[in-house]
N, C-alpha and C positions, 0 to 999 in steps of 0.2 A: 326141586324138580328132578327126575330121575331121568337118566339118559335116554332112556325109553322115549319120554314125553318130550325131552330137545329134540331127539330124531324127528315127531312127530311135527316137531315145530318147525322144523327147517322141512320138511316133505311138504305141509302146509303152506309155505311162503313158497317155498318151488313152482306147486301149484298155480297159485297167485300171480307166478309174473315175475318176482325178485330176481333179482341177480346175486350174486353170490357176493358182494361189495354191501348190498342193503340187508340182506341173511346176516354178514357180520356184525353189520351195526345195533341189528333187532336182538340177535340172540347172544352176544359181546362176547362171537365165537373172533377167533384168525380165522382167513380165509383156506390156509392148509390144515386147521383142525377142522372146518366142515366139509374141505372135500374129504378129509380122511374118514371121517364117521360117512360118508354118502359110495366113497368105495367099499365098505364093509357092508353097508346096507346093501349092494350090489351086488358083492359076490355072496351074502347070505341068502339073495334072491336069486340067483342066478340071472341078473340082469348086465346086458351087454354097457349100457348107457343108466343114466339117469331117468331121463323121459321112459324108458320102459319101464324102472325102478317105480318111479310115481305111477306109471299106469297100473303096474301089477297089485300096487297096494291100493290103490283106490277100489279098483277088481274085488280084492280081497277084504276089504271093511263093506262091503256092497253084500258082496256075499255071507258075511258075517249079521249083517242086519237085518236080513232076509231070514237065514234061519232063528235070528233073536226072535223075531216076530212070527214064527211060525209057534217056536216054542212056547212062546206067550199065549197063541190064540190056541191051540192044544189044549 
């Protein structure tokens, strides 16, 4: 699994509900190595927080699947 796709996996369980205690457990991170990967995902977003972090990406695969399927019907 490439860090890319554990990011994916911890913004996924954010999503969901988890707490950053059951995030550890699922993905057999420490809980300072996933806030560390979720601060960098932050300031790579320009996001002040988390929850805007996950908002903006969810935004952003949304918007992303939209034009997949534009492309597609094209």
């Amino acid at each position: 699994m490439t860090i890319e796709q554990s990011n994916d996996n911890i913004l996924l369980l954010l999503k969901a509900g988890k707490t950053l205690k059951e995030i550890s457990g699922i993905a057999h991170l420490s809980i300072p190595a996933i806030k560390k990967r979720l601060k960098k995902l932050r300031d790579k977003y320009g996001c002040a927080n988390t929850l805007q972090l996950v908002a903006t990406l969810e935004t952003e695969r949304s918007i992303q699947k939209d034009t997949d399927l534009q492309s597609n019907n094209a």
